[in-house]
OpenMM code with the backbone's topology and positions (N, CA, C; nanometers):
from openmm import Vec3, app, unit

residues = "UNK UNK UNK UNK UNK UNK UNK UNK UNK UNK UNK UNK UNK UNK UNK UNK UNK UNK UNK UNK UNK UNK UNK UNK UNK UNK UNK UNK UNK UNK UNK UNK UNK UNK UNK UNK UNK UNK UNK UNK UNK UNK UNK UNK UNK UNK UNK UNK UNK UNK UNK UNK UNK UNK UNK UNK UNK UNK UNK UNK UNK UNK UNK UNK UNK UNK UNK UNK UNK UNK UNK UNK UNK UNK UNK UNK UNK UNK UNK UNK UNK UNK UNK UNK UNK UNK UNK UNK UNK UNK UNK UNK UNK UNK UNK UNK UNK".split()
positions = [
    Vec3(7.7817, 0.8471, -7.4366),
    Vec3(7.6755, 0.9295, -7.3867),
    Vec3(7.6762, 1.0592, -7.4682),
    Vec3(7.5593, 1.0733, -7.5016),
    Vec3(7.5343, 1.1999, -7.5815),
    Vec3(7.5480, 1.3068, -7.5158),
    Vec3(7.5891, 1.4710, -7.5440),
    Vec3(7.5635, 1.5608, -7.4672),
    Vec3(7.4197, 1.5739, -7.3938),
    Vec3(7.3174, 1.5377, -7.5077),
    Vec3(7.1846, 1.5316, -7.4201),
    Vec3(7.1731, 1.4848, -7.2684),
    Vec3(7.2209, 1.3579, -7.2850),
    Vec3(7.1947, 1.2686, -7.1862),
    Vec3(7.2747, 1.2873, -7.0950),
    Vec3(7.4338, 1.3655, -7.0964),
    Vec3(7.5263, 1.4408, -7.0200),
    Vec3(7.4431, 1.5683, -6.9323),
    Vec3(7.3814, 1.6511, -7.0285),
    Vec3(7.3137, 1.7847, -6.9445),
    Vec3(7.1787, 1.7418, -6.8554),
    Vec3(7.1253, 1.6145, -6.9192),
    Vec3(7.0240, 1.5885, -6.8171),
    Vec3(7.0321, 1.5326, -6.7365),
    Vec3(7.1581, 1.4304, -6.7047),
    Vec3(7.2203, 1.3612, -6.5946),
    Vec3(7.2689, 1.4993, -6.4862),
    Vec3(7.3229, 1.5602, -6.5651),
    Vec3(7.3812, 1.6896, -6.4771),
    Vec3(7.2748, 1.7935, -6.4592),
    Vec3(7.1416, 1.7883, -6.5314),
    Vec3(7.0706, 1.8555, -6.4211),
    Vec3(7.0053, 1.7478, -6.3311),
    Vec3(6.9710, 1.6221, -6.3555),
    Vec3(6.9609, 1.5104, -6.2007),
    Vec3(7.0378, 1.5309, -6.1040),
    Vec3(7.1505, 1.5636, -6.1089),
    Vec3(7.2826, 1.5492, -5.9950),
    Vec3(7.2045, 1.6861, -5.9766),
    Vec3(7.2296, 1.7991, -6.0418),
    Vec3(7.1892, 1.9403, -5.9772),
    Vec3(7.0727, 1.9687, -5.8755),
    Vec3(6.9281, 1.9201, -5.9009),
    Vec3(6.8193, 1.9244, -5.8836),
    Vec3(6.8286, 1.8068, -5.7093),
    Vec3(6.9252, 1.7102, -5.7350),
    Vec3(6.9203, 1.6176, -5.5856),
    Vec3(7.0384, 1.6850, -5.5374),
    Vec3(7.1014, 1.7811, -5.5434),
    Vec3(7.2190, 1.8180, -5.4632),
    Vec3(7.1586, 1.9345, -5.4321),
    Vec3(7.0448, 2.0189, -5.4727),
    Vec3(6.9779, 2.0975, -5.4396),
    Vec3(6.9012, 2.0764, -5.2908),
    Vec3(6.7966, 1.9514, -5.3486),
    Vec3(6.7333, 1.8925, -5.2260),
    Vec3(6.7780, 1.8632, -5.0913),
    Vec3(6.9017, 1.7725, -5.1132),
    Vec3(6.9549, 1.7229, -4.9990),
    Vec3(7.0423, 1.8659, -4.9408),
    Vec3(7.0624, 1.9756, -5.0160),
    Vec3(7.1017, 2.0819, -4.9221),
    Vec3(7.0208, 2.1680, -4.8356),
    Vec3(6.8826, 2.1460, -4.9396),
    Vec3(6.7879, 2.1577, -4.8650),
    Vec3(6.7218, 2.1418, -4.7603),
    Vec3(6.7270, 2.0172, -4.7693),
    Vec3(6.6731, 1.9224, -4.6747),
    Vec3(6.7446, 1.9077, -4.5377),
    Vec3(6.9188, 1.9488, -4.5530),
    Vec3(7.0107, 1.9883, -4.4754),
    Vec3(6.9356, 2.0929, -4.3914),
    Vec3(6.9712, 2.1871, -4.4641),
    Vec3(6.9548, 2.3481, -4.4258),
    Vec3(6.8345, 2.3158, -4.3155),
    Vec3(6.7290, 2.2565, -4.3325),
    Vec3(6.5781, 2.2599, -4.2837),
    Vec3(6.6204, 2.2181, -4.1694),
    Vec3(6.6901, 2.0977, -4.1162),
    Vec3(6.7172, 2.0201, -4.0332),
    Vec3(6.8082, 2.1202, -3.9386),
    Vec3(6.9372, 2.1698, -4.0239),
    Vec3(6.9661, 2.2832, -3.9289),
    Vec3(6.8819, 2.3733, -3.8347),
    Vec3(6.7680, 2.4395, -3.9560),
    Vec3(6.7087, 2.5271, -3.8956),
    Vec3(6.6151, 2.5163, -3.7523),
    Vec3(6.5725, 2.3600, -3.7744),
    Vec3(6.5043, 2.2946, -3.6889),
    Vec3(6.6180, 2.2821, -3.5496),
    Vec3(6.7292, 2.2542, -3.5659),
    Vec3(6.8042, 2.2128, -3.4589),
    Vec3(6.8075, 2.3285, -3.4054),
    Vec3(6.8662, 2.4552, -3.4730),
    Vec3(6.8752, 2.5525, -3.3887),
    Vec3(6.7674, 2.6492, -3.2975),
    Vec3(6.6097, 2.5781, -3.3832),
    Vec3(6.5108, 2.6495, -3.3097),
    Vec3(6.4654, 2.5631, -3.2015),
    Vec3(6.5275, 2.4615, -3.1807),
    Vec3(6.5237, 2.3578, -3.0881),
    Vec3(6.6315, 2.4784, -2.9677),
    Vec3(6.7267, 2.4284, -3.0481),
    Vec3(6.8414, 2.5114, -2.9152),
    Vec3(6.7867, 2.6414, -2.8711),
    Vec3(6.7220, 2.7461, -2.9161),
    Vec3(6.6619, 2.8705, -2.8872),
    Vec3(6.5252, 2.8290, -2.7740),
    Vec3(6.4581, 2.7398, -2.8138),
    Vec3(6.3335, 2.6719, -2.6980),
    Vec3(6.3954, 2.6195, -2.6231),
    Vec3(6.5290, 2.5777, -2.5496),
    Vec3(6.5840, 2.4871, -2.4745),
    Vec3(6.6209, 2.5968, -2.3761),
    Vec3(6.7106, 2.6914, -2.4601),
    Vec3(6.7701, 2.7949, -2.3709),
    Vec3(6.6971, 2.9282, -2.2966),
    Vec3(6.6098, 2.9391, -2.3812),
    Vec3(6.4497, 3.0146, -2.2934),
    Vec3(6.3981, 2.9067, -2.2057),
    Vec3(6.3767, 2.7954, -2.2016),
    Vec3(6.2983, 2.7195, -2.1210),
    Vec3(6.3659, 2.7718, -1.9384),
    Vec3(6.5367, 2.7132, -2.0431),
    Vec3(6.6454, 2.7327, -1.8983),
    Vec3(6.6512, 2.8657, -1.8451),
    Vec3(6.6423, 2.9381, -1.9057),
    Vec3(6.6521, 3.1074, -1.8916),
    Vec3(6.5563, 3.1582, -1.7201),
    Vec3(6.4155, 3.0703, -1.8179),
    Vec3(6.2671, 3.0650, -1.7673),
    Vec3(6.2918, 3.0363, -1.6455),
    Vec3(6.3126, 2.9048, -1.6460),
    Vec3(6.3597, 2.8083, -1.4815),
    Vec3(6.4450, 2.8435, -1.3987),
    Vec3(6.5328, 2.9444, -1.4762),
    Vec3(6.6519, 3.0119, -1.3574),
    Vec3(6.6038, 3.1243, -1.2970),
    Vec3(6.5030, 3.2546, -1.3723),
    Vec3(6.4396, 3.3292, -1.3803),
    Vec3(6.3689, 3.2920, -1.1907),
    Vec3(6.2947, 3.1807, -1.2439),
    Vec3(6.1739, 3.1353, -1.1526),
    Vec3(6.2662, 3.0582, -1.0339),
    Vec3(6.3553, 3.0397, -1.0570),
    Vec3(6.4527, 2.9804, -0.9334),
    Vec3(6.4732, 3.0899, -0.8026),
    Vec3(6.4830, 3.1921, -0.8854),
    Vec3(6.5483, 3.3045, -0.8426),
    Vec3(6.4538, 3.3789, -0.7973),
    Vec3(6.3627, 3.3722, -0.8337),
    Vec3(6.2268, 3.4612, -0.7474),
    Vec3(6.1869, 3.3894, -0.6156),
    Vec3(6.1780, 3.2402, -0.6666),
    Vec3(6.1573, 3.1442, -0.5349),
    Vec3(6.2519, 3.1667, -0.4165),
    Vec3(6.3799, 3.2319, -0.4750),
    Vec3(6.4392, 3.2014, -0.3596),
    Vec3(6.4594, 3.3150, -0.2814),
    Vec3(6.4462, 3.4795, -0.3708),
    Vec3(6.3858, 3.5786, -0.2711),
    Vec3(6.3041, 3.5923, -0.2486),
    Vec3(6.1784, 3.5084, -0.2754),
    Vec3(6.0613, 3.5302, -0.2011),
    Vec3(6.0973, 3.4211, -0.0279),
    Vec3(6.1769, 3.3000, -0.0766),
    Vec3(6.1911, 3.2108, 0.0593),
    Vec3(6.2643, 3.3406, 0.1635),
    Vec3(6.3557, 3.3895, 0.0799),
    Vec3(6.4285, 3.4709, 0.1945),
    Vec3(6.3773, 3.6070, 0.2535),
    Vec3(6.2920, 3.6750, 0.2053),
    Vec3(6.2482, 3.7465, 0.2599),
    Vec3(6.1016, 3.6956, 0.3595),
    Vec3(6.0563, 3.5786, 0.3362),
    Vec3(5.9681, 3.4996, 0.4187),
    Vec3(6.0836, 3.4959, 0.5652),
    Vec3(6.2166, 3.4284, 0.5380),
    Vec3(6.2787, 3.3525, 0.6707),
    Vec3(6.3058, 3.4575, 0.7344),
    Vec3(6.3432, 3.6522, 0.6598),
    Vec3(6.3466, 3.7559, 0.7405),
    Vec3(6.2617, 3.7793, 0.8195),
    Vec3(6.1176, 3.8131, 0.7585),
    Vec3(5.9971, 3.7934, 0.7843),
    Vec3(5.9864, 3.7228, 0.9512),
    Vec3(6.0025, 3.5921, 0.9178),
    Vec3(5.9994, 3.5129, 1.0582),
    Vec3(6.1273, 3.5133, 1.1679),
    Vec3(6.2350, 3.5666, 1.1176),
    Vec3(6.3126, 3.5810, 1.2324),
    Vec3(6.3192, 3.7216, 1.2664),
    Vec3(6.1988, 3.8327, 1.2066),
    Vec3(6.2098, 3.9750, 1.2552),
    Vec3(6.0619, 3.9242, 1.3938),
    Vec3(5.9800, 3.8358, 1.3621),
    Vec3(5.8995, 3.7766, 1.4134),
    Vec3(5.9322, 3.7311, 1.5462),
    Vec3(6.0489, 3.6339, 1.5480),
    Vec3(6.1055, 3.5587, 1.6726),
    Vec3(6.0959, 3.6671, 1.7630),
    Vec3(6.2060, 3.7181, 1.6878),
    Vec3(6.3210, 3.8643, 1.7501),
    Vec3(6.2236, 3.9285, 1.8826),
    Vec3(6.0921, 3.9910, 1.7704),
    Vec3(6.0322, 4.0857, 1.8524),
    Vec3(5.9479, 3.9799, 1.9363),
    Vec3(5.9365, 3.8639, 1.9413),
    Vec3(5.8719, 3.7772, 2.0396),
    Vec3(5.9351, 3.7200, 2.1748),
    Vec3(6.0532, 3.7147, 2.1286),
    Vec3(6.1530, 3.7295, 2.2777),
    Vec3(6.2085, 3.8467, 2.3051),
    Vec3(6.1979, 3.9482, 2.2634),
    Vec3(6.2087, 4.0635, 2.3351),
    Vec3(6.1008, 4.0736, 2.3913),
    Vec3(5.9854, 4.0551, 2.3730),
    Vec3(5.8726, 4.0591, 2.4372),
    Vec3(5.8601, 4.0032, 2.5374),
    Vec3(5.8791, 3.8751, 2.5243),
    Vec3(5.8809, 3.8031, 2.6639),
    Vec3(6.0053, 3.7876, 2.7361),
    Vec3(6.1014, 3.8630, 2.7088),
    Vec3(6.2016, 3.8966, 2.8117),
    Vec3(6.1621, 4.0502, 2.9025),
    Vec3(6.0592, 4.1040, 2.7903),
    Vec3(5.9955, 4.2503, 2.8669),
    Vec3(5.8769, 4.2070, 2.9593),
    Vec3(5.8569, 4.1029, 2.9275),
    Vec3(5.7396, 4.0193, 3.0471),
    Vec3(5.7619, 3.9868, 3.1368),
    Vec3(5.8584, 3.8992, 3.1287),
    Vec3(5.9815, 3.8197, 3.2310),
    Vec3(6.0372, 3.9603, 3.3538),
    Vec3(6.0819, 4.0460, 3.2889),
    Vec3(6.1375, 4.1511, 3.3680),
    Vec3(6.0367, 4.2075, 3.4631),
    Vec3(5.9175, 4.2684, 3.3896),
    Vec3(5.8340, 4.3133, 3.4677),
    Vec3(5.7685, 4.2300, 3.5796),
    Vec3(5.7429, 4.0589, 3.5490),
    Vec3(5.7071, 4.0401, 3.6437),
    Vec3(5.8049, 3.9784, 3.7625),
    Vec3(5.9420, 3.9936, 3.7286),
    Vec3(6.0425, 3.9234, 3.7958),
    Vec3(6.0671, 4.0910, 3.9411),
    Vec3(6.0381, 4.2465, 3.8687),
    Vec3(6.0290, 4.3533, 3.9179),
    Vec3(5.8569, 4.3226, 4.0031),
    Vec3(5.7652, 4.2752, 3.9285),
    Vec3(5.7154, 4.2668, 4.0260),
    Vec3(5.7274, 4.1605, 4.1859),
    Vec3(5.7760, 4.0851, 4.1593),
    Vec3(5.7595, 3.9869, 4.2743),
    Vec3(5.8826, 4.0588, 4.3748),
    Vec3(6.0082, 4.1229, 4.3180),
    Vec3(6.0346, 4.2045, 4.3987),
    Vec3(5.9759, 4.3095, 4.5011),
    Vec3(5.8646, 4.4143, 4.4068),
    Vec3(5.7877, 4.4833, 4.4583),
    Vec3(5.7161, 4.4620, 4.5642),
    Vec3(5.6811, 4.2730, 4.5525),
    Vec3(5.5888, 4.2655, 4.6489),
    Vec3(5.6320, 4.2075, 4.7739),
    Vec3(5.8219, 4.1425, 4.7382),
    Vec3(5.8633, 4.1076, 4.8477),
    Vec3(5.8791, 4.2237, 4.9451),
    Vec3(5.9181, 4.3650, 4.8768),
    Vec3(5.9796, 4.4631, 4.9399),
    Vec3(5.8457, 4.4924, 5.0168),
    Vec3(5.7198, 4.4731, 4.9633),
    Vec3(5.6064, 4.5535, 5.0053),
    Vec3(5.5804, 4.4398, 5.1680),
    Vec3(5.5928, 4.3486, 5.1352),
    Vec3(5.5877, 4.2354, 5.2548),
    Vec3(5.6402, 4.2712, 5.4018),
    Vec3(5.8201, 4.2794, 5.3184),
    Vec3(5.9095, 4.3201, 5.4368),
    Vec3(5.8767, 4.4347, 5.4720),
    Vec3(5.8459, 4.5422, 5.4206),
    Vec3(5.7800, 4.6576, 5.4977),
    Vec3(5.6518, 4.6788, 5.5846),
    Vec3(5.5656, 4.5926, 5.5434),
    Vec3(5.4760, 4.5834, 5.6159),
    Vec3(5.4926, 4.4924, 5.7126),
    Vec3(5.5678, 4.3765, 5.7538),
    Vec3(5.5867, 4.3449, 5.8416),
    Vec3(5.7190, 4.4412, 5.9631),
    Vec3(5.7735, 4.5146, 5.9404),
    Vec3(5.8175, 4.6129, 6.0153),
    Vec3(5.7921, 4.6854, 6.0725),
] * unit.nanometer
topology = app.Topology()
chain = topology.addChain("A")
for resn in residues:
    res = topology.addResidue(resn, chain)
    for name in ("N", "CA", "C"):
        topology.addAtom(name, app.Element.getBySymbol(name[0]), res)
């Protein structure tokens, strides 16, 4: 083999060891902008997990500040009219006296 045919073989090898590092590199770059869209997606979904779930919980406060003041209420109902039927027993027995 002539030197000719030595330097142009060795720029063939050069020129495809170029490519395929190339072609490497690209594939990297692709994987890792894959991994960067994967981990925002997850970021995203935990983000939105997490709102869902103080919005659920300040809803279930919401409804048990709701209960709360609804049986206090009707234990303030209950009383008054449990005071009334007293009232009216007492008013009974007095008037029959």
């Amino acid at each position: 083999m002539d030197s000719n045919q030595a330097s142009y073989n060795a720029g063939q090898a050069k020129g495809q060891t170029q490519e395929k590092a190339s072609n490497m590199m690209d594939k990297a770059s692709n994987a890792a902008q894959s991994a960067k869209e994967s981990i925002q997606e997850v970021a995203q979904a935990s983000y939105n997990a997490g709102q869902a779930k103080g919005q659920t919980q300040e809803k279930a406060s919401n409804m048990m500040d709701k209960a709360s003041n609804a049986a206090q209420s009707a234990g303030q109902q209950m009383q008054a009219k449990a005071q009334g039927a007293v009232d009216a027993v007492k008013d009974s027995t007095n008037n029959k006296n």
